[in-house]
C-alpha positions as CSV (number, residue, x, y, z in Angstrom):
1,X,6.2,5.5,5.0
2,X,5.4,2.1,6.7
3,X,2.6,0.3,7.9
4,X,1.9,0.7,11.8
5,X,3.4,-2.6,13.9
6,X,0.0,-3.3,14.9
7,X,-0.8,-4.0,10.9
8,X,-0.8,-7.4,10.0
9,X,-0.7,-8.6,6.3
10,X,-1.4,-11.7,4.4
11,X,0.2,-12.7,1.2
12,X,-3.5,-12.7,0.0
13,X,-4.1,-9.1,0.7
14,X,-6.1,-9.6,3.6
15,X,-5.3,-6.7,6.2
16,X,-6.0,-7.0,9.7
17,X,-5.7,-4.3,12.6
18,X,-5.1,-5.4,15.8
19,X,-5.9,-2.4,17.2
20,X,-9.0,-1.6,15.9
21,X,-10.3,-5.4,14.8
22,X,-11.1,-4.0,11.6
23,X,-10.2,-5.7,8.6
24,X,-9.8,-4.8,4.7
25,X,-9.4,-6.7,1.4
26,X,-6.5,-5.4,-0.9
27,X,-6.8,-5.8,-4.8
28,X,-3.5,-7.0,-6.3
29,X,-2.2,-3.3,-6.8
30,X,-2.6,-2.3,-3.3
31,X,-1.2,-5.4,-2.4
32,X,1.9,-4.8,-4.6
33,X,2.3,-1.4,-2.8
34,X,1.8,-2.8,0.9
35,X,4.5,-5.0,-0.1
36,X,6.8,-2.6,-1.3
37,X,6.4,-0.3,1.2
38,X,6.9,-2.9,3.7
39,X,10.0,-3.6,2.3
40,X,11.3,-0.3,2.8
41,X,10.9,0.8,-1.1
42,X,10.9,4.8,-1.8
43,X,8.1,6.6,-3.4
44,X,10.4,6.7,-7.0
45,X,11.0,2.5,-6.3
46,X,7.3,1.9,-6.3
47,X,6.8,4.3,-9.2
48,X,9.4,2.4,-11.3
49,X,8.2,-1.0,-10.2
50,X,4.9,-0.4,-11.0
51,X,6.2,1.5,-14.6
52,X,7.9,-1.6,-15.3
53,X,5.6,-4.1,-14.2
54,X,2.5,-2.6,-15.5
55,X,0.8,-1.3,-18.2
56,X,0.0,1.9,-16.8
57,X,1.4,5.3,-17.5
58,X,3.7,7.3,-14.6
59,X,0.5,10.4,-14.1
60,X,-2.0,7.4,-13.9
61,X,-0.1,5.7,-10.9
62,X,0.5,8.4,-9.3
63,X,-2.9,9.7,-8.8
64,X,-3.8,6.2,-7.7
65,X,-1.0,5.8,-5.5
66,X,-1.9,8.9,-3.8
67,X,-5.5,7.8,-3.3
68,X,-4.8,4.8,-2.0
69,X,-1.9,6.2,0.7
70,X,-4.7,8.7,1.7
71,X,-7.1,5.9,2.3
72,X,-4.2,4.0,4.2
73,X,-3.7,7.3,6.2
74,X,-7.7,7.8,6.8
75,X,-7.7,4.5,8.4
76,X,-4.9,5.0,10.4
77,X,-2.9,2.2,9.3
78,X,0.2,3.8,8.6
79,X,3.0,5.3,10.5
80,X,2.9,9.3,10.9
């Protein structure tokens, strides 16, 4: 999963649609994730970044992760 082209991303976390004019904020999780996934990271990859990076456990992430790709998905930033 990647972001759509029209996406752009600052290294604060500020997220910008060009296609929409919309705009978002990112905390430094979801920032972490955008920047994975923009990188071309699997699933599993962010799972163990975030597992070794964080104090969180693997169930915890995952629920959030999953909330915040459905929220990416809702807004129709990411690539179907």
């Amino acid at each position: 999963m990647k972001l759509k082209n029209n996406i752009a991303v600052s290294e604060s976390g500020f997220v910008f649609d060009a296609g929409t004019g919309e705009s978002y904020s990112l905390n430094p999780v979801g920032a972490d994730i955008i920047k994975l996934m923009n990188e071309g990271k699997s699933q599993e990859e962010i799972l163990a970044f975030f597992l070794e990076n964080y104090d969180v456990t693997q169930g915890i992430f995952e629920s959030a992760y999953f909330d915040f790709i459905s929220t990416l998905n809702q807004f129709n930033l990411v690539e179907r």
